[in-house]
C-alpha positions as CSV (number, residue, x, y, z in Angstrom):
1,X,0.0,0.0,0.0
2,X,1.1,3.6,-0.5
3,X,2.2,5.5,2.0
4,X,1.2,8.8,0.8
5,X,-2.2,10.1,1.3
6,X,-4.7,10.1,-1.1
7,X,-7.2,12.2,1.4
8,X,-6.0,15.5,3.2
9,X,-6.6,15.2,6.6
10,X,-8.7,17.8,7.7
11,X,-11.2,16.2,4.5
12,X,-11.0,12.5,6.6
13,X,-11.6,14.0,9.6
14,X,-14.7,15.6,8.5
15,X,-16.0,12.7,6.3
16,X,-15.7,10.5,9.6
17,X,-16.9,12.5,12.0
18,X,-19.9,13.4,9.5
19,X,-20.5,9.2,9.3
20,X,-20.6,9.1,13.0
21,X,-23.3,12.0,13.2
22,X,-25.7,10.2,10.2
23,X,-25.7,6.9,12.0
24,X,-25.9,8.1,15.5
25,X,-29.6,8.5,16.0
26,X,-30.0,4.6,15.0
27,X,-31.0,2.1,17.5
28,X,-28.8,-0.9,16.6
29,X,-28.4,-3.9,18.4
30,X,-26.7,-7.4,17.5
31,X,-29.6,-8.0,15.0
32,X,-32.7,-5.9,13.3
33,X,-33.4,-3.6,11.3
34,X,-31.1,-1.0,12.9
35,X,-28.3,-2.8,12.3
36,X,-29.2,-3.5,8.9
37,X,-30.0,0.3,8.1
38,X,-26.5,0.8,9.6
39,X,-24.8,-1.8,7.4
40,X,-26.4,0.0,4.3
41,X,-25.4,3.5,5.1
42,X,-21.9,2.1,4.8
43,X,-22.4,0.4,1.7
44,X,-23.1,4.0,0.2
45,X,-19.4,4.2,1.5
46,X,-18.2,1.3,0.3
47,X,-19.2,-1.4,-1.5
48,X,-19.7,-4.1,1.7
49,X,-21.8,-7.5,1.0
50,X,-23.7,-7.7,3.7
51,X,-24.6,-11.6,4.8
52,X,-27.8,-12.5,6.6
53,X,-27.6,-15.6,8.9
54,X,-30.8,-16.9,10.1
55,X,-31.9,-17.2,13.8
56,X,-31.3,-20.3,15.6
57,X,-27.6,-21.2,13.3
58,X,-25.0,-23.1,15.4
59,X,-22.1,-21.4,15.4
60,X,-19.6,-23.4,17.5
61,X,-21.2,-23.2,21.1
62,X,-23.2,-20.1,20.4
63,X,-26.9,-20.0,18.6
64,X,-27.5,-17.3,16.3
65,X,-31.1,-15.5,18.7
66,X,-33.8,-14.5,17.6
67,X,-34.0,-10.8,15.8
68,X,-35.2,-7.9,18.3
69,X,-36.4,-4.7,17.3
70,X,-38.1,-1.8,18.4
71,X,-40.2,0.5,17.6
72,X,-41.4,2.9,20.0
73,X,-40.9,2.6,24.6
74,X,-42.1,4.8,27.2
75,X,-43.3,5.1,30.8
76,X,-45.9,7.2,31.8
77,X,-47.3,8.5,35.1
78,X,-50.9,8.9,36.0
79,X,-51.2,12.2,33.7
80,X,-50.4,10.5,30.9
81,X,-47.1,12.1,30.5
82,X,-44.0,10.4,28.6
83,X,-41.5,10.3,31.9
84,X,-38.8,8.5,29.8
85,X,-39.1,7.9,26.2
86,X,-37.3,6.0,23.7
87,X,-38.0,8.4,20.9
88,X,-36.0,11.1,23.2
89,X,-33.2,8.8,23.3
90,X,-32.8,4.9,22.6
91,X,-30.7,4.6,25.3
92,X,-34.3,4.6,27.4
93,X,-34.5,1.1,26.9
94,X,-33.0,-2.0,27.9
95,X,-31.2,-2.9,24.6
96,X,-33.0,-6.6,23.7
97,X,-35.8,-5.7,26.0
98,X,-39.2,-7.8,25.6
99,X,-42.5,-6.4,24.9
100,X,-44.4,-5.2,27.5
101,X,-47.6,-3.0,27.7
102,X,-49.0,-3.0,31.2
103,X,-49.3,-0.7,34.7
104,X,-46.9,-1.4,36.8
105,X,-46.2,-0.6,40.3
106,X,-43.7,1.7,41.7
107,X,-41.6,-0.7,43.1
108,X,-41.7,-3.3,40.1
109,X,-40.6,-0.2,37.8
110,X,-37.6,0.6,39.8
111,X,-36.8,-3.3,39.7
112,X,-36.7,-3.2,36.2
113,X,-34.9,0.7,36.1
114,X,-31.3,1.3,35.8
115,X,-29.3,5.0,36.4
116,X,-26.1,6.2,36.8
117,X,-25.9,7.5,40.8
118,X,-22.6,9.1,40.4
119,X,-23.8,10.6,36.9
120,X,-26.9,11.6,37.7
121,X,-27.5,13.5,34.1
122,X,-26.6,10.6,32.2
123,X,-28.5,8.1,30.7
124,X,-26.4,3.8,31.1
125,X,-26.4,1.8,28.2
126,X,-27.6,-1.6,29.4
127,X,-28.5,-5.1,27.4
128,X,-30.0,-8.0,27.8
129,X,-29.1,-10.0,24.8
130,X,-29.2,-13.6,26.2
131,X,-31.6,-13.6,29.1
132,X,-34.9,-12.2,28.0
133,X,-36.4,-9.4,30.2
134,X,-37.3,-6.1,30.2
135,X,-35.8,-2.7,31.3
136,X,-35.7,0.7,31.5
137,X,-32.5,3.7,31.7
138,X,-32.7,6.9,32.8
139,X,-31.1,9.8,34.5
140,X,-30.5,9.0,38.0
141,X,-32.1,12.5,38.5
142,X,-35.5,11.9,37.7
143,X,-35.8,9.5,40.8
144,X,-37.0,12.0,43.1
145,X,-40.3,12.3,41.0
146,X,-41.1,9.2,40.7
147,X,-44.3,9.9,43.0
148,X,-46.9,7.7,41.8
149,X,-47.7,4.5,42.9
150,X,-48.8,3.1,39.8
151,X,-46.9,3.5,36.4
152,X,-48.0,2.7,32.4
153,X,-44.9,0.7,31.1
154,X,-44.8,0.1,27.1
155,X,-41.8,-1.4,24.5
156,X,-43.4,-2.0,21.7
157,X,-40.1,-4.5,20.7
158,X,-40.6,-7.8,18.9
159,X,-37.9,-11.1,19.7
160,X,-38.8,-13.5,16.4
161,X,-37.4,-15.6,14.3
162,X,-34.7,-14.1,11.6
163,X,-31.3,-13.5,10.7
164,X,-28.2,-11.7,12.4
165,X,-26.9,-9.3,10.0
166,X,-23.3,-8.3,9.3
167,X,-21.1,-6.8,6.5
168,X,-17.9,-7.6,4.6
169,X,-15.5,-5.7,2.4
170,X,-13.0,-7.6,0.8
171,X,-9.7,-6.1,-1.4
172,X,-7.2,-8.3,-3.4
173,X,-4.0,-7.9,-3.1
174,X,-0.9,-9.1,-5.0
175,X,-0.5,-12.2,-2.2
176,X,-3.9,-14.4,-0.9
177,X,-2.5,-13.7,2.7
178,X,-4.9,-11.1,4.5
179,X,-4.7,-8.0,6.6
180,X,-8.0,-8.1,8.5
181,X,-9.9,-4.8,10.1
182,X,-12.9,-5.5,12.1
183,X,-15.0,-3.3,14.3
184,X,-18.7,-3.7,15.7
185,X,-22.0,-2.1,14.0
186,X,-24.2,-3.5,17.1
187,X,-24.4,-0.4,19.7
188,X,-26.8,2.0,19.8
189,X,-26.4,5.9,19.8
190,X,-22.6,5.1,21.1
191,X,-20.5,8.1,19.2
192,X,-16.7,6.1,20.4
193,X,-18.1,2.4,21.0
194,X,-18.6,1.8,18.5
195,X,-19.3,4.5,15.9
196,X,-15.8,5.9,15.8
197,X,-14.5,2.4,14.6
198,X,-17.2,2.1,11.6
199,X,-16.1,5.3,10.4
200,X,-12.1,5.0,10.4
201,X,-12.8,1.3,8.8
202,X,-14.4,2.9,6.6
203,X,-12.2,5.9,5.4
204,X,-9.3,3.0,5.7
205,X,-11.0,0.9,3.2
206,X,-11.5,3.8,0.7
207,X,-8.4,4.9,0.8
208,X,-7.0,1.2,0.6
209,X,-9.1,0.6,-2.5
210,X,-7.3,3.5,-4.2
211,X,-4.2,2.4,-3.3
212,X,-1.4,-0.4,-4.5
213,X,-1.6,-3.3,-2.0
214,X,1.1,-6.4,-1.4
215,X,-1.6,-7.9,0.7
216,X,-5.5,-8.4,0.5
217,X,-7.5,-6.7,3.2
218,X,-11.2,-7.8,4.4
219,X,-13.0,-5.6,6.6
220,X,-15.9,-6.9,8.9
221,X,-18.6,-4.5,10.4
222,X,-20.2,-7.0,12.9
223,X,-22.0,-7.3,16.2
224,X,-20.2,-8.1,18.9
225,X,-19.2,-11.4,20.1
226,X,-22.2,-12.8,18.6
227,X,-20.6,-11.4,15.1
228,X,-17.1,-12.5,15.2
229,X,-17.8,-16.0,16.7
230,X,-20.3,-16.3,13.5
231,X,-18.1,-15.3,10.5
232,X,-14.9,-17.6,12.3
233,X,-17.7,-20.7,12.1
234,X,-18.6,-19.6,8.5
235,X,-15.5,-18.4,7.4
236,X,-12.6,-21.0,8.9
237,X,-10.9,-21.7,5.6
238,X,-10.8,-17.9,4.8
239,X,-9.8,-17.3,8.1
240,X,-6.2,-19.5,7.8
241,X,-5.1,-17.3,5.3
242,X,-5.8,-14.0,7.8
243,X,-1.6,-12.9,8.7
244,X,-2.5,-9.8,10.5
245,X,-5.2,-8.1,12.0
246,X,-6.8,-5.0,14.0
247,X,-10.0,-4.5,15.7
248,X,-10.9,-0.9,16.1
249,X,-12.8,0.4,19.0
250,X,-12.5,3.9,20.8
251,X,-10.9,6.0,18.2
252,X,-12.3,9.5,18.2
253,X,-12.5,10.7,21.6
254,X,-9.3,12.6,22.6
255,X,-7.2,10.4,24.9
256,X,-4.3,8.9,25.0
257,X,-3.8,6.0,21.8
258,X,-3.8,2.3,23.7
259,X,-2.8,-1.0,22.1
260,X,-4.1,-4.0,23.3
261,X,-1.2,-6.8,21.9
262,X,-2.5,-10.5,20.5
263,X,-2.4,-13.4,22.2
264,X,0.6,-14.4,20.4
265,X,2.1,-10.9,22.1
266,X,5.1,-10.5,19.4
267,X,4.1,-11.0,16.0
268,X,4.7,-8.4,13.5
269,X,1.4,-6.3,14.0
270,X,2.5,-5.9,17.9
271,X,5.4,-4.5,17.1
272,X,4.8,-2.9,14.2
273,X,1.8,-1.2,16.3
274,X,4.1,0.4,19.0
275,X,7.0,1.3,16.4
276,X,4.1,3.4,14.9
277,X,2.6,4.7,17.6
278,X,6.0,5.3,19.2
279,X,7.1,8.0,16.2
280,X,3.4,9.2,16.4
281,X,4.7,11.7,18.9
282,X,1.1,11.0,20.4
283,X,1.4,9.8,24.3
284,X,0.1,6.2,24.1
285,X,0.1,3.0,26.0
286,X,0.7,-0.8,24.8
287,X,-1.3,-3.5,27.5
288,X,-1.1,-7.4,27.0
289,X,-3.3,-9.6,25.7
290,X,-6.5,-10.5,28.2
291,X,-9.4,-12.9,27.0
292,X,-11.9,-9.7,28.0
293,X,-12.6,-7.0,25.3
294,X,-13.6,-6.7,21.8
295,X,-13.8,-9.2,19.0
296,X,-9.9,-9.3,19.3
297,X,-10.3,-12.5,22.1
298,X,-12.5,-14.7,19.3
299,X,-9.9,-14.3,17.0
300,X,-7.4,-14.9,18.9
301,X,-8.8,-18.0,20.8
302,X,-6.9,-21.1,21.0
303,X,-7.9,-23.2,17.5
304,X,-7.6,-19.8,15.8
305,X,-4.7,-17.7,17.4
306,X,-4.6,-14.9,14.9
307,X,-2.2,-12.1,15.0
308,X,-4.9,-9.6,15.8
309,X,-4.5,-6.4,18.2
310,X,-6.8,-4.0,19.3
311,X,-6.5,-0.5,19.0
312,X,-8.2,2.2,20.8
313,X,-7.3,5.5,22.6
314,X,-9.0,5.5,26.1
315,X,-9.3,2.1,27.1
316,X,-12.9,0.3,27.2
317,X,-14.7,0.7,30.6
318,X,-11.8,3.3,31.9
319,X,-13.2,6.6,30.1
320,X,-16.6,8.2,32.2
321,X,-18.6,8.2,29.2
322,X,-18.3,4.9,28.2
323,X,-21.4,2.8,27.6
324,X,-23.1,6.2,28.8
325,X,-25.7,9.2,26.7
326,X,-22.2,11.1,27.2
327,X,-21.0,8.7,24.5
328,X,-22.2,11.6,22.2
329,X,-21.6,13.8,19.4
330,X,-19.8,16.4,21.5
331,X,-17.2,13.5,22.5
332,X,-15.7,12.6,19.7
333,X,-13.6,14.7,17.9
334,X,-12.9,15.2,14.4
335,X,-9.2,15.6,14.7
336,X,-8.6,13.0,17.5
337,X,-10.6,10.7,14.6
338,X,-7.9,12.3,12.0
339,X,-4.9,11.2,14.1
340,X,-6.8,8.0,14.6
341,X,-6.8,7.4,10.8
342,X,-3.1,8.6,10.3
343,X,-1.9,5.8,12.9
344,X,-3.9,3.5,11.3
345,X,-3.1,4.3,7.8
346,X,0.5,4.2,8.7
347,X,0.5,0.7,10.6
348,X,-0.8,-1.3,7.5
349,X,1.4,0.9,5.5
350,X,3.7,-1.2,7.3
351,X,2.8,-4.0,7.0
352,X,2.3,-4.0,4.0
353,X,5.4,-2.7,3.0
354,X,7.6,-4.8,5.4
355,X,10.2,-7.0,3.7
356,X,13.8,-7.7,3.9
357,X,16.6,-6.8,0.9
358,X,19.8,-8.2,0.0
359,X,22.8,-5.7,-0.1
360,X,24.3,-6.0,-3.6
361,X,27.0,-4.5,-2.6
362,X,28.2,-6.1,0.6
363,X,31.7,-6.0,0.8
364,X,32.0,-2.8,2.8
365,X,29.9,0.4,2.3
366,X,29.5,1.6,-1.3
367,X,30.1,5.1,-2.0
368,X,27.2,6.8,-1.8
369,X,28.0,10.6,-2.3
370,X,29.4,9.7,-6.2
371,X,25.7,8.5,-6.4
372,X,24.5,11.8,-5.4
373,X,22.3,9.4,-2.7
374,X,22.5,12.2,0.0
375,X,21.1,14.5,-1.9
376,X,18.0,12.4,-3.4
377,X,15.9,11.9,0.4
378,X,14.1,15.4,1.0
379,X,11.4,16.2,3.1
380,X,13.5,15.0,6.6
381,X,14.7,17.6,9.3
382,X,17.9,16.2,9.2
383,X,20.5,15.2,7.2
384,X,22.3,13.1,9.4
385,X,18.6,11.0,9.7
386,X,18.9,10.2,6.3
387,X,22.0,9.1,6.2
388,X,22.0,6.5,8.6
389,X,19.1,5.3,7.0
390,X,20.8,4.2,4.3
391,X,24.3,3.4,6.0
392,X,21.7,1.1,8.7
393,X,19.5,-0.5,5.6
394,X,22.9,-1.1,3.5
395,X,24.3,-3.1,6.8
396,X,21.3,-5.2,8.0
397,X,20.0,-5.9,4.6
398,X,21.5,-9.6,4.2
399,X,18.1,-11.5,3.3
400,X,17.3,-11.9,7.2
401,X,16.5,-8.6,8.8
402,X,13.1,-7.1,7.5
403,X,12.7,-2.9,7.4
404,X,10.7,-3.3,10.4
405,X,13.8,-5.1,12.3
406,X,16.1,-2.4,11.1
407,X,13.4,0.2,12.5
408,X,13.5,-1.4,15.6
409,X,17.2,-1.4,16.2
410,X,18.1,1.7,14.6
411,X,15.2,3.3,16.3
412,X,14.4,5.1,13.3
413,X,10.9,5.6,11.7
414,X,9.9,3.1,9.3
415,X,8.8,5.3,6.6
416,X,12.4,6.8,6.6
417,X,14.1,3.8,6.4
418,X,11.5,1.9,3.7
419,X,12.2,5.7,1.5
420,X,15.5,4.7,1.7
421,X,15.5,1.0,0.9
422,X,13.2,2.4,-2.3
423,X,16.3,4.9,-3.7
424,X,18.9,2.2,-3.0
425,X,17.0,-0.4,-5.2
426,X,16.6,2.3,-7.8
427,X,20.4,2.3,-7.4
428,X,21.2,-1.7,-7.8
429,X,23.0,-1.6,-4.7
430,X,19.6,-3.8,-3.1
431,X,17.3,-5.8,-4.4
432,X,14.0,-6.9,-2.6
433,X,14.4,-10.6,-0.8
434,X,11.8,-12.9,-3.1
């Protein structure tokens, strides 16, 4: 893949952030319609095929459920009044809630109500996926007027047989042997988790598309757990030939970048991931592998044990707003969703352009300055930088050492050092290891 941008930044920024603020007002959940409006508001993007798998599958130890959705939710007090309403937010209900259309007492509505004490102005985002029920979220600060005894409770929802619903975008490469980019479509109005993933993916994809690859790429847009777990049991063949992967989660809000390392902990994406995010000049964090997160635990699970990372900026679970009405359009950030994309873009850069070169010339250093070769790198603050690139390429390129080795012992950025790899070939003093 090219490592020069085909996009300005400021123009991915805004394209993302403007994805985020069209799907936002969707109710998605791991199957339904929303889900399915989402996944097609994305194919306007990019062309995705989006796969229907029908209720009640087997997929390893998991069942494909039933489809939920929903169409309107409220409870009202004696005067008729909407006191919390799903068409205010869809946060209001229980996501996977059952129907329900009856009074209920005080006390059974507060059994069946979930707030946030310590945020009392923001609305939890709460599920029930496998263990059918009913509830309600609201502010923690309407509790007080809860003064009835006696309240109307309605979710007009449906649980029936039909499919689970997820999309696939799929880009050859010159080699069969896949980068993979996943990142869940399931959550509601969630701006970070998970809209901020969908619309880097996205951007990624379209700027991949336009781009020379090495490798093919396949991008999922899939429910949680429920969505990974199905494509692996539908997709085991395709998956062998996955090398490297990401899953994307977390990306537009403005802290720190975090990398969550596979289960293997040292394959090529991990380190390539904090070499990148290293000369990012953006304060980040690498944490190991733990079999609790995003989709990154199904692919990496023992049978499978893909080279798949996560990567997020603040962590899952350790940011206030997360799985909160907070979660909002005032959260994410256009140019923390920017520097999201450039990371990206410039790990599967990488990775794609990570080989190792035989020096042509190996018996001591060739003379470069008759080549004019100190002359031919612009665009670096120093001189000296680009110098040792090629002085460090020329003297670890003997067929074993790839560019991202060299990076990592030279501690020099990989972009520099692949440049100068490029000029040297042009040069026939290295040659790219078949």
């Amino acid at each position: 893949m090219s490592a020069q941008p085909v996009s300005t930044p400021d123009d991915v920024g805004f394209q993302m952030y403007q994805l985020i603020a069209d799907l936002y007002p969707l109710c998605r959940s791991i199957t339904g319609n929303g889900l399915r409006e989402t996944l097609r508001r994305i194919q306007q993007q990019i062309s995705i095929v989006i796969h229907e798998v029908p209720s009640g599958t087997q997929v390893f130890d998991w069942t494909v459920p039933n489809e939920w959705n929903i169409r309107d939710a409220c409870v009202r007090n004696k005067s008729g009044h909407r006191i919390i309403d799903f068409q205010k937010s869809n946060l209001h209900v229980v996501n996977y809630s059952a129907p329900i259309h009856r009074n209920v007492s005080r006390k059974e509505l507060l059994e069946h109500l979930y707030t946030l004490p310590d945020q009392p102005e923001w609305i939890p985002y709460r599920t029930s996926y496998y263990n059918e029920t009913w509830g309600f979220c609201a502010q923690h600060s309407i509790l007080g007027s809860l003064k009835d005894e006696e309240y109307e409770v309605l979710i007009d929802s449906s649980l029936r047989t039909g499919h689970l619903s997820y999309g696939e975008f799929y880009l050859r490469g010159d080699s069969e042997e896949e980068i993979l980019i996943s990142c869940h479509s399931c959550h509601p109005s969630l701006c970070n988790d998970n809209l901020s993933g969908i619309s880097v993916a996205v951007s990624l994809a379209r700027e991949i598309e336009r781009s020379y690859r090495h490798y093919s790429y396949r991008f999922l847009f899939i429910p949680g757990t429920i969505g990974s777990i199905t494509w692996l049991a539908r997709n085991e063949a395709a998956a062998r030939k996955i090398k490297w992967g990401i899953t994307l989660a977390n990306v537009g809000d403005s802290g720190s970048f975090t990398y969550k390392k596979s289960r293997r902990g040292n394959t090529d994406i991990d380190r390539a991931a904090d070499h990148v995010l290293k000369h990012s000049r953006k304060p980040y964090q690498t944490v190991p592998f733990s079999p609790y997160g995003y989709d990154e635990r199904q692919f990496c699970s023992p049978a499978f044990n893909l080279a798949v990372g996560c990567l997020s900026r603040s962590q899952y679970g350790k940011f206030p707003e997360y799985h909160t009405s907070a979660d909002n359009l005032e959260f994410v950030k256009p140019e923390a969703l920017t520097q999201s994309f450039a990371v990206c873009r410039s790990l599967l850069s990488l990775l794609d352009n990570n080989a190792a070169y035989v020096n042509l010339q190996p018996k001591c250093e060739p003379q470069l300055g008759k080549r004019g070769l100190y002359r031919t790198m612009g665009g670096y603050s120093s001189a000296q930088e680009r110098e040792m690139a090629m002085l460090w390429v020329l003297n670890l390129s003997d067929g074993d050492h790839t560019l991202l080795d060299i990076a990592e012992r030279s501690d020099l950025p990989f972009n520099v050092l692949h440049e100068a790899a490029q000029i040297l070939v042009s040069h026939s003093l290295l040659k790219r290891k078949a």
